[in-house]
C-alpha positions as CSV (number, residue, x, y, z in Angstrom):
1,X,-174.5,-98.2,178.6
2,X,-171.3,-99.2,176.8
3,X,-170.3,-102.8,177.2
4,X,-166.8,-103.7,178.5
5,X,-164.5,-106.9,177.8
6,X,-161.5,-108.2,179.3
7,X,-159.1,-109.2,176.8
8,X,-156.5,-112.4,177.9
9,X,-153.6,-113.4,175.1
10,X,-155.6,-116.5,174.7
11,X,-158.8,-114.4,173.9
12,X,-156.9,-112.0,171.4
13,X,-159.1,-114.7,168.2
14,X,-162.5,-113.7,169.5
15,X,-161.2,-109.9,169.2
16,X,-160.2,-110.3,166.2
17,X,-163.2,-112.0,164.9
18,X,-165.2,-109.3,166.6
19,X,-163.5,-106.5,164.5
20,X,-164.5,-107.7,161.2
21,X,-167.8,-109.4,162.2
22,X,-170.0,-107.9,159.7
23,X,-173.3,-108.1,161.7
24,X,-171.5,-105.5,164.1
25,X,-173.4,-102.3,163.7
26,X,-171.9,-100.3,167.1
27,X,-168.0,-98.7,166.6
28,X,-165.6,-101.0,169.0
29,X,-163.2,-99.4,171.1
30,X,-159.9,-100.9,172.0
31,X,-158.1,-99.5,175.1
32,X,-154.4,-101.0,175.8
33,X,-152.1,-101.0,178.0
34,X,-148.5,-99.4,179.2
35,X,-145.0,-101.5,179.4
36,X,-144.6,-99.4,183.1
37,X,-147.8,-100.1,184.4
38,X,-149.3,-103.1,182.6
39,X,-152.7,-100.6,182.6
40,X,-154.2,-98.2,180.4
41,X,-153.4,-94.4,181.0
42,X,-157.3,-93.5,181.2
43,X,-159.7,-94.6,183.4
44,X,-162.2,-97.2,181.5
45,X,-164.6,-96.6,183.6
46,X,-165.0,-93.3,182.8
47,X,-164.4,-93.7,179.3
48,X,-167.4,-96.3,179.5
49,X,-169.4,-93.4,181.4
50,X,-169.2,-91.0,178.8
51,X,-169.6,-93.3,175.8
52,X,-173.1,-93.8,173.9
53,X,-175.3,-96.7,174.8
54,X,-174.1,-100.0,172.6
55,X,-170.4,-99.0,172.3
56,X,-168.3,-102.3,172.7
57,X,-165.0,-101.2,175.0
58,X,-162.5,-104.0,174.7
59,X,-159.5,-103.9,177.2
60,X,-156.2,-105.8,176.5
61,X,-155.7,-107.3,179.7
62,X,-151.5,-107.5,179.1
63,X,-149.0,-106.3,177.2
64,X,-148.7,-109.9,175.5
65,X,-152.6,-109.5,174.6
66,X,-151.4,-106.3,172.8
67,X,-148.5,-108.0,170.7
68,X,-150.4,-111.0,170.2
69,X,-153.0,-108.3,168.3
70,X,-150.6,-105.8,166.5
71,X,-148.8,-109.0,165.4
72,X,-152.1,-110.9,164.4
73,X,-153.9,-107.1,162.4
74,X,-152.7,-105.2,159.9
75,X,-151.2,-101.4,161.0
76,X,-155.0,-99.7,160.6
77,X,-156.1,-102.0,163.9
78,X,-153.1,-102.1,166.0
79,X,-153.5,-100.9,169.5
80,X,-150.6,-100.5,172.0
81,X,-148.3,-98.4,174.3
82,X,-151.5,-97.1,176.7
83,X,-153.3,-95.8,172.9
84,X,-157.0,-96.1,172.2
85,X,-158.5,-97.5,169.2
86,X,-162.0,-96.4,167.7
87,X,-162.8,-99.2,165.2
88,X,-165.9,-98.8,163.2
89,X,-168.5,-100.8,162.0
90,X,-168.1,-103.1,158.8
91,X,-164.4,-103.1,158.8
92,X,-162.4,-104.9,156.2
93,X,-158.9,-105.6,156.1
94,X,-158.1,-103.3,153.1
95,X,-159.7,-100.3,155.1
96,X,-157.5,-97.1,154.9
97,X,-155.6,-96.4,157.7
98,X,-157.3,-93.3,158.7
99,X,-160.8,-94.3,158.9
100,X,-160.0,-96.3,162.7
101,X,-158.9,-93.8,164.6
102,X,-156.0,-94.3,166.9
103,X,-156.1,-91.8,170.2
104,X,-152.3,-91.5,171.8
105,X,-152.3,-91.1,175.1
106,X,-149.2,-89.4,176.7
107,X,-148.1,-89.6,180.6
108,X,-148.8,-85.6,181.1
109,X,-152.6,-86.0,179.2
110,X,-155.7,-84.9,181.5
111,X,-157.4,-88.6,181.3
112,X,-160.7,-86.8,181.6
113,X,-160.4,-84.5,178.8
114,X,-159.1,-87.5,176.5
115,X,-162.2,-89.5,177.5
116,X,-164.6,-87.0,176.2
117,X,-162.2,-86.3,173.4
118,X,-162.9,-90.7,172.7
119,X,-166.3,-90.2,173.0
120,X,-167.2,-86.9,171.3
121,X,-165.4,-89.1,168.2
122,X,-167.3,-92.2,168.7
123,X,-170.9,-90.1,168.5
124,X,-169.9,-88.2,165.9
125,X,-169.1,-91.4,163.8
126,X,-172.2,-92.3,164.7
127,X,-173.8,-89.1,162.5
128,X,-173.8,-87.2,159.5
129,X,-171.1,-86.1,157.7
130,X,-168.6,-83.2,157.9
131,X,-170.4,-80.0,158.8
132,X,-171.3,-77.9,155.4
133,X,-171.2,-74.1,155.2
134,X,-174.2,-72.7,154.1
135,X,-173.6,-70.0,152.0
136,X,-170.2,-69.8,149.5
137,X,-168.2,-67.1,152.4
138,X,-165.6,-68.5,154.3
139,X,-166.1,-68.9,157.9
140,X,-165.6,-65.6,160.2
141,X,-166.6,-63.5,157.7
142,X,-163.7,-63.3,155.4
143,X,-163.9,-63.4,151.4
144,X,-163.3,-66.6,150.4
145,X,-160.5,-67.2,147.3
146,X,-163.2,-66.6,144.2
147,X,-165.2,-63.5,145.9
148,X,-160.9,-61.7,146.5
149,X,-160.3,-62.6,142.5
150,X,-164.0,-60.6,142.0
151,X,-162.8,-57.5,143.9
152,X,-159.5,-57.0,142.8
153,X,-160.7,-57.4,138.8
154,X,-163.8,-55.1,139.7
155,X,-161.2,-52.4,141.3
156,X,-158.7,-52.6,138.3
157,X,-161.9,-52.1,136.1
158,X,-162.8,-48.7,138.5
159,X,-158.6,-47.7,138.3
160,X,-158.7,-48.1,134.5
161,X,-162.2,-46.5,133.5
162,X,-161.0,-43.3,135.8
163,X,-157.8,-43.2,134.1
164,X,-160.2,-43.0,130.5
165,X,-162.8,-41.1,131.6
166,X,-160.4,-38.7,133.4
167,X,-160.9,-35.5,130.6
168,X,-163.4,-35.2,128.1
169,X,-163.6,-33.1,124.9
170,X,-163.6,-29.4,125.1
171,X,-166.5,-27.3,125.5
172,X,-166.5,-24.0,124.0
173,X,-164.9,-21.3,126.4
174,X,-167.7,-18.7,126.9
175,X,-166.6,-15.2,126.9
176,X,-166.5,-13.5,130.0
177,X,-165.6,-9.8,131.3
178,X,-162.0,-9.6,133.1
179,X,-162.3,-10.3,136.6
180,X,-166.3,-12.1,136.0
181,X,-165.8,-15.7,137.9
182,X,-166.1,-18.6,135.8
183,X,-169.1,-21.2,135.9
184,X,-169.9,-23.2,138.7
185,X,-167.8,-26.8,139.0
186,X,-170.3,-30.0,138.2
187,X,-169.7,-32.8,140.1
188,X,-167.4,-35.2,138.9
189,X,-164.1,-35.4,138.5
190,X,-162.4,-32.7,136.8
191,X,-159.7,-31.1,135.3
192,X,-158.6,-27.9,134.9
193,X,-157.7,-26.0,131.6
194,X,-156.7,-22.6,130.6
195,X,-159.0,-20.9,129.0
196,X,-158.4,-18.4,125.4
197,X,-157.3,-14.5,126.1
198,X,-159.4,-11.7,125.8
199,X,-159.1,-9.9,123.2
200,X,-158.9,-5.9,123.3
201,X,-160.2,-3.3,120.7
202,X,-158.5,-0.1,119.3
203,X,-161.6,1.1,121.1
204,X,-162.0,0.4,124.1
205,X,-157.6,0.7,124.9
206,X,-156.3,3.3,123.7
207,X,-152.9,2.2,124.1
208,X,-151.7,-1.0,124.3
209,X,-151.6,-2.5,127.6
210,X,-150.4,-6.3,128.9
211,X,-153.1,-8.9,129.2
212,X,-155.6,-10.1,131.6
213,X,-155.0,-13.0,133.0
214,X,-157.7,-15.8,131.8
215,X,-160.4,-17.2,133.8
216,X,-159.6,-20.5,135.3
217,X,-162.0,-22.3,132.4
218,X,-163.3,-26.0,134.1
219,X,-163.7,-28.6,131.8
220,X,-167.6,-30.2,132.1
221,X,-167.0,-33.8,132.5
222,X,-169.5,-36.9,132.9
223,X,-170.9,-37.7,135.9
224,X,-170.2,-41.0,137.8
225,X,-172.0,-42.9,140.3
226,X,-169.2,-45.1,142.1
227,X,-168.9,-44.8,145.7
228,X,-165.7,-47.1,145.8
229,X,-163.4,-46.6,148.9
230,X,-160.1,-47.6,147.8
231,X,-158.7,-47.5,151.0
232,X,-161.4,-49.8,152.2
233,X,-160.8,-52.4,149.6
234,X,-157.1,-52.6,150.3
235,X,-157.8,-53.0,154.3
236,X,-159.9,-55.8,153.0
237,X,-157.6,-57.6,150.6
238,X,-154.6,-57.4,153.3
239,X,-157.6,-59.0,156.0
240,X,-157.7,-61.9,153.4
241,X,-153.9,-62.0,152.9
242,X,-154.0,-62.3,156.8
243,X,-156.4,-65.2,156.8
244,X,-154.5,-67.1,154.1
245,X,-151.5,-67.0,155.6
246,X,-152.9,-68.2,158.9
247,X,-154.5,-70.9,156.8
248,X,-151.0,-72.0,155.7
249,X,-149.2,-71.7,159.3
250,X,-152.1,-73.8,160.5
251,X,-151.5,-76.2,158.0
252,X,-147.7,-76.5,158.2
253,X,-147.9,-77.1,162.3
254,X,-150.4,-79.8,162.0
255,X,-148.5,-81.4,159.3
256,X,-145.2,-81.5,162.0
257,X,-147.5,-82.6,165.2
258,X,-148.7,-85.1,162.5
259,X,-145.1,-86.5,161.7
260,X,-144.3,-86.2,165.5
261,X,-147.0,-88.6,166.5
262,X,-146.0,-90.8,164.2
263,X,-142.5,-90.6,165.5
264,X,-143.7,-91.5,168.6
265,X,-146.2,-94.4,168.0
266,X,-142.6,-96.1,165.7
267,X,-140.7,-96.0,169.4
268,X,-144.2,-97.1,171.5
269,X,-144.0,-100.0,168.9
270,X,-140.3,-100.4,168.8
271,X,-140.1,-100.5,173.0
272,X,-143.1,-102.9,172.9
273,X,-141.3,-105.3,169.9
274,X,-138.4,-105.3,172.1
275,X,-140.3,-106.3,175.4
276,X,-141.4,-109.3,173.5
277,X,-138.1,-110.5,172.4
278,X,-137.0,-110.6,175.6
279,X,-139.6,-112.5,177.1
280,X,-139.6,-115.2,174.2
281,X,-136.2,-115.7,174.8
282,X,-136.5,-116.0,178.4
283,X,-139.8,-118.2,177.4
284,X,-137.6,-120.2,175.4
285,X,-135.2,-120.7,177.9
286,X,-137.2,-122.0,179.9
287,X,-139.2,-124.6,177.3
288,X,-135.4,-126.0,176.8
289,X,-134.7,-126.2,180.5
290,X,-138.0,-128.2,180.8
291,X,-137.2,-130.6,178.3
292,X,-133.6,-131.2,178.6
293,X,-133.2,-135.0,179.1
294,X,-136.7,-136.0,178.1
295,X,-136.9,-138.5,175.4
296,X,-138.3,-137.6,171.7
297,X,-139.6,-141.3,171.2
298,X,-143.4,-141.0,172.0
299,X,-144.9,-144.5,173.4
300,X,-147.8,-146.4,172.2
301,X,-150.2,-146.7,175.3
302,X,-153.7,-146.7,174.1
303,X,-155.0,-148.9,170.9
304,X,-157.4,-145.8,170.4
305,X,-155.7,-143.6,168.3
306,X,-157.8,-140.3,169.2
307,X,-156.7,-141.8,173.4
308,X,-153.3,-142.2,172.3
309,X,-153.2,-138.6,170.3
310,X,-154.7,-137.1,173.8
311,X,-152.3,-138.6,175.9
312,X,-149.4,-137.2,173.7
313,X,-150.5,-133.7,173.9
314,X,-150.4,-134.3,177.9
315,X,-147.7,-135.3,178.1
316,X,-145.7,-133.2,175.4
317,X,-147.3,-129.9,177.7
318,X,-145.8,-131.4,181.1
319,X,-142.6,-132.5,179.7
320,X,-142.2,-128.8,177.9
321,X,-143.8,-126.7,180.4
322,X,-142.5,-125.5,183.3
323,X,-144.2,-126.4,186.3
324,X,-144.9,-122.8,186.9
325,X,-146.7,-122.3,183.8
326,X,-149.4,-125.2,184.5
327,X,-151.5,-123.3,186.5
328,X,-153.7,-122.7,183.8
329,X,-155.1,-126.1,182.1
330,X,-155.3,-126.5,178.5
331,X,-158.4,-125.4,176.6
332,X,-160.9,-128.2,175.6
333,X,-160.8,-129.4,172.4
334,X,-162.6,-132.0,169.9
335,X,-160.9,-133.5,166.5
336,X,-162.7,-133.0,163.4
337,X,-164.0,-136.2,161.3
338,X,-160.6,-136.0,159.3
339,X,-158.2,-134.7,161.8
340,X,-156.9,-138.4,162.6
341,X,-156.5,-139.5,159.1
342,X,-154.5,-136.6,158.0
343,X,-151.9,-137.5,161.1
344,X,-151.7,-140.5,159.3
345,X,-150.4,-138.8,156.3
346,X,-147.0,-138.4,158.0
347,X,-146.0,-135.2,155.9
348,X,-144.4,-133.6,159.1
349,X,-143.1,-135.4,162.4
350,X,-145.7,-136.4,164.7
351,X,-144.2,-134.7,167.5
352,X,-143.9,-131.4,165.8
353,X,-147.6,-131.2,165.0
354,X,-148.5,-132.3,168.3
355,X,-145.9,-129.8,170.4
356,X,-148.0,-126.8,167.5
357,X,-151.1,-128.2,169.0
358,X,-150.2,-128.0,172.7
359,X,-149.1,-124.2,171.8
360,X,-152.8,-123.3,170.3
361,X,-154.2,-125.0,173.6
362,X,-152.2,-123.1,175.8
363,X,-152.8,-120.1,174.0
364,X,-149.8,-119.7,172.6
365,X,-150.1,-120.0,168.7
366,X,-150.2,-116.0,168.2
367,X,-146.8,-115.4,169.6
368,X,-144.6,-118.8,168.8
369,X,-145.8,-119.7,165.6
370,X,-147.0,-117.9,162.2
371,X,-151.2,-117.7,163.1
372,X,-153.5,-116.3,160.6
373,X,-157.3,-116.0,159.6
374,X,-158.0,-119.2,157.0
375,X,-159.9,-117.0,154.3
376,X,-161.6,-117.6,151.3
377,X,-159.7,-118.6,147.8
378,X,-159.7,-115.0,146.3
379,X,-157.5,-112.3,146.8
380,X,-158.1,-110.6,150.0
381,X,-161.0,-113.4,151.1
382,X,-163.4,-112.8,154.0
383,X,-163.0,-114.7,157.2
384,X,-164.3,-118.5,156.9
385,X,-166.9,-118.3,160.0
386,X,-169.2,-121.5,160.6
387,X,-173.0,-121.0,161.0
388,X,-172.4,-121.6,164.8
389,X,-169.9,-118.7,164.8
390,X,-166.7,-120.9,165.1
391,X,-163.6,-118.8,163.0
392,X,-161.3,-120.7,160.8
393,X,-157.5,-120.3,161.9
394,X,-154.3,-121.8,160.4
395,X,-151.3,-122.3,162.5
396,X,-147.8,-122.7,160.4
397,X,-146.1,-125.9,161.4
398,X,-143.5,-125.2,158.9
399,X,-142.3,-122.1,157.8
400,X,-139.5,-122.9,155.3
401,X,-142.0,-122.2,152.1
402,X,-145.1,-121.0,151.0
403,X,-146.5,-124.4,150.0
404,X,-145.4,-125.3,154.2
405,X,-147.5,-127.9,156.0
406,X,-150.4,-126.1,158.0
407,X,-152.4,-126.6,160.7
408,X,-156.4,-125.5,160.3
409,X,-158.5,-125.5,163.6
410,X,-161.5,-123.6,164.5
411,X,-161.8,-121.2,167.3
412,X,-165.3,-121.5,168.9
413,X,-167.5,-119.1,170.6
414,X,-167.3,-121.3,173.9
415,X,-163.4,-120.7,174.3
416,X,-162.9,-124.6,173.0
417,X,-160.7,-125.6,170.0
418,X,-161.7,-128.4,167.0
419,X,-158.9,-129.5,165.2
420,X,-159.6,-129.5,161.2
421,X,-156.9,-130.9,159.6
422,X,-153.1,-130.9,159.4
423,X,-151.1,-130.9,155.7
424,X,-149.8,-128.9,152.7
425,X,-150.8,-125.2,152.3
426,X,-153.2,-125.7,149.3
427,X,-155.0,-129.1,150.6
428,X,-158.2,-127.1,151.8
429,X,-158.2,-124.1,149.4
């Protein structure tokens, strides 16, 4: 049976690490949400009913889970506005878009019928390729494009060999009695010709009288075995006609339902962009109200510099939080063996890299602050994943350059965070 997960804002990292894990061997389907509802249009567990055993079914639990992703992925494995997404194994970041399907969902949709729809994709990724014809004839019994060429250059053969063929030399015209019938027709095609006069004797007419008419003479052709219907073979080429243009009308309406969808999924996206604007300004708005009055001079409590650094982060996330935000408690952490000496290094304020930190803790990296996969050197890198599955993450605490201060921490299998290291762009590359 298919396996489902729960996906929080805070949990969109593991997600994302699960796409592109390359020891993934089952297709992964993302279900998300409506802004109306704050739930999928289809029943998931149906969906999970009708999908083959070892399909992963990840559900984004909000709509900030599904900006946190479609911000986080490239457009090939976004997922939002109630859509489904069937991502396959051994995906890659330079993946065409196509290959992941994306399943829209509309309010009028039977959920059942899109369910099976979901699934009768997901097994048939699972399979062979596209289905083959077996012999070189179209489907439904219609000639296909090189068999029509064949029969309209073997019919102009058959028009132009009749039109040759039509008469043939002459025979000799026998000579037969006024009034005798001719010989009998041959098959064939023929023509008729006039045959010479008889001619009349001082003997046998005494005095002169008009002419006989001639025998209707036929002229002995050659004989031809075609059995050619003509009016058959045009019936057949207008069938093809028929068929072609079909073809083409099919074509031309997928091609609009094609642009019309994506019409659609640019507003789903648009709405859901400017959903999140509104609650990152009211988010904001609230951060500001916290924090007005609160001194920016952090005191020196603890000798310990990783207990002073832990009592910072404390209290930066009560002093910026609203109370009604800290029902949740921050994610545990650890610091890495160099994490405390490059604080030291002072290349950004203190407070700034410790406000960044409280924001990755609280689960907030993905939708306050530039947060991306820490990848290899080369172009287009793979993910850097520990042998104890931990992913690599870097968290902008500038953004006014490229060469920007960073912050590298590594998201762990358990849910907890370990804080790498905090300085320029290129320090660990």
């Amino acid at each position: 049976m298919a396996s489902t997960w729960l996906v929080d804002s805070a949990e969109v990292g593991h997600l994302v690490a699960r796409i592109f894990d390359v020891a993934r061997t089952e297709p992964l389907v993302v279900v998300s949400p409506v802004s109306e509802t704050g739930s999928p249009r289809i029943s998931v567990e149906y969906l999970v009913g009708q999908l083959p055993p070892g399909t992963e079914v990840a559900v984004l639990k909000t709509m900030k889970a599904s900006r946190v992703l479609s911000d986080t992925v490239d457009t090939q494995f976004q997922c939002y506005g109630g859509s489904v997404r069937v991502i396959l194994p051994g995906a890659t970041r330079t993946d065409y878009w196509r290959r992941h399907r994306l399943f829209t969902v509309y309010p009028e949709d039977d959920e059942e019928a899109a369910c099976r729809l979901i699934a009768r994709h997901v097994v048939n990724s699972q399979g062979a390729g596209p289905a083959q014809h077996v012999s070189g004839r179209a489907p439904g019994g219609i000639l296909d494009m090189r068999q029509a060429a064949e029969l309209a250059e073997y019919r102009r053969r058959l028009i132009d060999r009749s039109s040759e063929d039509g008469v043939d030399e002459q025979a000799p015209p026998r000579q037969t009695p006024p009034g005798s019938p001719g010989p009998k027709p041959g098959p064939g095609l023929r023509k008729v010709v006039a045959a010479a006069p008889a001619q009349a004797t001082a003997e046998t007419a005494p005095a002169p009288q008009p002419a006989p008419e001639p025998a209707a003479q036929p002229t002995v052709t050659r004989e031809r075995a075609v059995t050619v219907d003509a009016e058959a073979l045009e019936k057949m080429l207008d069938r093809k006609v028929d068929a072609i243009v079909g073809r083409v009308t099919a074509g031309v309406e997928e091609g609009l339902l094609a642009l019309l969808n994506e019409e659609l999924q640019a507003q789903d996206r648009e709405r859901s962009r400017a959903d999140s604007l509104a609650e990152q300004n009211a988010d904001l708005q609230q951060r500001l109200d916290a924090a007005q009055g609160a001194g920016r001079d952090v005191r020196q409590v603890f000798a310990d510099p990783e207990k002073q650094l832990r009592w910072e982060i404390e209290q930066a996330w009560l002093t910026g939080t609203p109370e009604s935000e800290r029902s949740a408690a921050l994610s545990t952490y650890t610091l890495g063996p160099q994490f405390l000496e490059s604080m030291d290094a002072d290349i950004v304020p203190r407070a700034k890299t410790v406000r960044v930190m409280v924001d990755v803790l609280a689960g907030h990296a993905w939708d306050r602050h530039e947060t991306h996969q820490f990848t290899t050197a080369a172009r287009g890198g793979r993910p850097r994943v520990r042998e104890d599955g931990a992913t690599a993450w870097r968290t902008y605490v500038k953004a006014e350059s490229p060469g920007a201060p960073r912050l590298t921490w590594w998201q762990c299998v358990d849910g907890s965070a370990e804080f790498a290291h905090v300085g320029h762009h290129d320090e660990l590359i």
